[in-house]
C-alpha positions in Angstrom: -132.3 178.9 39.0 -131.0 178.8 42.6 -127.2 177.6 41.5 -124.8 180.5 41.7 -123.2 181.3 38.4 -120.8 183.6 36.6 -120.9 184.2 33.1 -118.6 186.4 30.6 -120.1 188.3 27.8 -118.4 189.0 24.8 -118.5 189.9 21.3 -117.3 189.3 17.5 -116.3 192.7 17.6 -116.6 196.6 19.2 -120.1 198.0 18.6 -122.3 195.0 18.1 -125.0 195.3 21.4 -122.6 193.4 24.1 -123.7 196.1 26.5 -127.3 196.3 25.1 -127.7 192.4 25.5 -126.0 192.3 28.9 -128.9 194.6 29.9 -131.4 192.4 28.4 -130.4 189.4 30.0 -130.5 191.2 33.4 -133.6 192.2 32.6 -134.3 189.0 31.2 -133.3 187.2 34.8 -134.6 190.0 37.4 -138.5 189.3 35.7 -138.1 185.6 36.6 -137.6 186.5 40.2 -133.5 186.0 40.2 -130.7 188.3 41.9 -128.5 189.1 39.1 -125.7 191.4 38.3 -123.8 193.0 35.9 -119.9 193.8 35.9 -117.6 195.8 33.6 -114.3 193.8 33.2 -112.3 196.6 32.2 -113.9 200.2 30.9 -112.5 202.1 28.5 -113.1 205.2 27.4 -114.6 206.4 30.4 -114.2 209.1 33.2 -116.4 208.3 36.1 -119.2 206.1 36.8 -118.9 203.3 34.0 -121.5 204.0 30.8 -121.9 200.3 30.5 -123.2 199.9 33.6 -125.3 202.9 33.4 -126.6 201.2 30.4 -127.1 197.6 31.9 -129.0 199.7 34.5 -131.3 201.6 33.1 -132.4 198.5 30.7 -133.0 196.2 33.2 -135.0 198.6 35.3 -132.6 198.9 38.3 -131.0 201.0 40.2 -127.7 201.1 41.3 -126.4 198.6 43.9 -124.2 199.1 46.4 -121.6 197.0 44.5 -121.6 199.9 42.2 -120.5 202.5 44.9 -117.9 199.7 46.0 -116.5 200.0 42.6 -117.0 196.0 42.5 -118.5 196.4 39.3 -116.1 198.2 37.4 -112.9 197.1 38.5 -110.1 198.5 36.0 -112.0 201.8 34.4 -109.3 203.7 31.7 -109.9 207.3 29.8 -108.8 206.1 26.7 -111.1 204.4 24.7 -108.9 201.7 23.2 -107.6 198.0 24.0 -107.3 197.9 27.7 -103.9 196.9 27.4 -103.0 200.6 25.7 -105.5 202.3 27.8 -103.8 201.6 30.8 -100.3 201.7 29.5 -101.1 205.6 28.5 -102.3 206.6 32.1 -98.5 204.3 33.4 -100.7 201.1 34.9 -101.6 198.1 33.9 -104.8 196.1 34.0 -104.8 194.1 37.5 -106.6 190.7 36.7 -106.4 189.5 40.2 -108.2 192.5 41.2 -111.4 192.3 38.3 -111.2 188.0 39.5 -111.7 189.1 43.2 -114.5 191.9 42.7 -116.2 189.3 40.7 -116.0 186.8 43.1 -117.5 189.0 45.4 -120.4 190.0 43.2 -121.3 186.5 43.1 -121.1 185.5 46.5 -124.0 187.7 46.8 -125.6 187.0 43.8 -127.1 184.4 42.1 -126.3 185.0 38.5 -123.6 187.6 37.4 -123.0 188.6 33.9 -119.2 189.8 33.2 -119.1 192.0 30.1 -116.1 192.5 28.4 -113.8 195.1 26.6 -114.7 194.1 23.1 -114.1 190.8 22.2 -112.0 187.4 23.2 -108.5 188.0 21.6 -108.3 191.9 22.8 -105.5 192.0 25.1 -105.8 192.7 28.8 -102.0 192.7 30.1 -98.8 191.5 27.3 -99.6 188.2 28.4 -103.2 188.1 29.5 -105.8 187.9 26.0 -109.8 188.2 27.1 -109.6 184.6 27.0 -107.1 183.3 28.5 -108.6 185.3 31.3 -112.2 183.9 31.2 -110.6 180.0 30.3 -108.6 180.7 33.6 -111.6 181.6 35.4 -113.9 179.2 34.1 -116.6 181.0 33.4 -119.2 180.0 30.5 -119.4 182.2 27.2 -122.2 184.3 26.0 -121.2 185.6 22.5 -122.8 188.2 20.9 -122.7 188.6 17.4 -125.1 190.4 14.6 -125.9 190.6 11.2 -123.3 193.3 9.2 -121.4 192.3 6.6 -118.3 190.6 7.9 -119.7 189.3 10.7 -119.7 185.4 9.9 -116.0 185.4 9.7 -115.8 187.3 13.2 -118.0 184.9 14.8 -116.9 181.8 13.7 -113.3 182.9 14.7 -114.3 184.0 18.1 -115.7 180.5 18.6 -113.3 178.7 17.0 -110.8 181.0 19.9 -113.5 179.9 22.5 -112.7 176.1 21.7 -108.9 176.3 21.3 -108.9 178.1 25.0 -111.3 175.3 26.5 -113.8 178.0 27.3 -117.8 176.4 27.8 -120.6 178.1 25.7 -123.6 178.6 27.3 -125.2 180.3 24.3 -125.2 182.9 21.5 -127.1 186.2 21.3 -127.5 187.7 17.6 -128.3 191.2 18.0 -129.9 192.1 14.7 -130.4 195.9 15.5 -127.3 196.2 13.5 -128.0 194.2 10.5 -126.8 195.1 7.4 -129.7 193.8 5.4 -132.2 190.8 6.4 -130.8 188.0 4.0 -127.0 188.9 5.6 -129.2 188.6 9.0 -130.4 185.2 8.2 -127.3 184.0 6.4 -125.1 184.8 9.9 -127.3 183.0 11.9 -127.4 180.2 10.0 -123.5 180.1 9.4 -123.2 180.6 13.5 -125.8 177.2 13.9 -123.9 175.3 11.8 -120.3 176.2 13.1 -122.0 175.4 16.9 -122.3 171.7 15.5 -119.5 171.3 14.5 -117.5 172.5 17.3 -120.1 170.4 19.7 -120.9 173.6 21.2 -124.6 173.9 22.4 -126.6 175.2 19.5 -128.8 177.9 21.7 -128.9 181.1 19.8 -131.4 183.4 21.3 -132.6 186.6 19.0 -132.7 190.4 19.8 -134.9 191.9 17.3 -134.7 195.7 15.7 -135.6 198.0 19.0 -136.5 201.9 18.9 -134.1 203.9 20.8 -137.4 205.5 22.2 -139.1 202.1 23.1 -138.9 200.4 26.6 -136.4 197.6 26.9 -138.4 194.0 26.0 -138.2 191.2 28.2 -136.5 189.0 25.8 -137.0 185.1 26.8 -133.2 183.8 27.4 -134.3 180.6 28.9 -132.3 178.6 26.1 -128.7 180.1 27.7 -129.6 179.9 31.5 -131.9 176.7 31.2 
């Protein structure tokens, strides 16, 4: 892969392994020899050095870059754990989009592949007037959604594609995190709901699989090559 590219990751919903598979893809990317990073759009919830990229870190085996010191990597950081539109309205600011565009763009100047992971997922509400994805349509970078296998989930993910059509926004891919399955036939029943709702959108049917993981096990190298082909 020698084409520079930026990517936004996001999710059906809060808690469903965006950060986990931002890590694995960077993990996923660095094995095959390529200079990627990882950005927090907006942090929430946080006090200090971003926990998402702590995370994305220490699962791709990396250290810290100097982007991180730079604070290129996690732009907008709140206290609050909530939207990042009430986050910041709490502390009297307000998310600065220009500012997350710009440290992007520098990231990826210097980097082949960057993965953008966002504050839950594509309708949450950066500014009043700014969703996730009117953000990343404005941008022009390519989707990764990630979605799982819990109860619910089939309606989350269809809408968050059917949102990712109606804003224009490309899909590279899909990444079903099945650590937080709610029972293997609900697994198997998202993932085929997902396929089918890819084909008829005429969105690129690549859904790539992160299996059941022990917190004490290593990271895998997952294969991602369907998404970044």
């Amino acid at each position: 892969m020698s084409m520079k590219k930026t990517y936004v990751v996001s999710g059906i919903d809060t808690g469903v392994g965006k950060t986990v598979a931002t890590g694995l893809m960077a993990k996923y990317l660095v094995s095959r020899g390529i200079d990627a990073i990882t950005v927090k759009m907006v942090q929430t919830g946080n006090d200090g050095f971003s926990e998402d990229l702590a995370a994305h870190r220490a699962i791709a085996g990396m250290e810290r870059l100097p982007e991180d010191s730079m604070g290129l990597t996690a732009p907008q950081t709140f206290k609050f754990p909530s939207s990042p539109l009430l986050a910041a309205r709490l502390e009297g600011r307000s998310v600065d989009t220009a500012k997350i565009a710009a440290a992007v763009e520098t990231c990826a100047a210097k980097h082949q592949v960057t993965l953008v992971e966002s504050a839950g997922g594509l309708d949450v509400p950066l500014t009043e007037d700014v969703l996730t994805a009117d953000f990343a349509a404005e941008q022009g970078w390519p989707l990764i959604l990630v979605t799982c296998g819990r109860l619910g989930a089939i309606n989350h993910a269809l809408l968050s594609l059917d949102c990712a059509k109606m804003h224009g926004i490309p899909l590279a891919g899909v990444v079903h995190n099945s650590q937080f399955s709610a029972d293997p036939l609900i697994d198997a029943d998202v993932v085929d709901a997902v396929d089918r709702h890819l084909s008829r959108l005429g969105y690129p049917r690549n859904i790539v699989r992160i299996p059941s993981m022990a917190p004490s096990s290593p990271a895998p190298v997952i294969d991602f090559s369907e998404i970044f082909a």
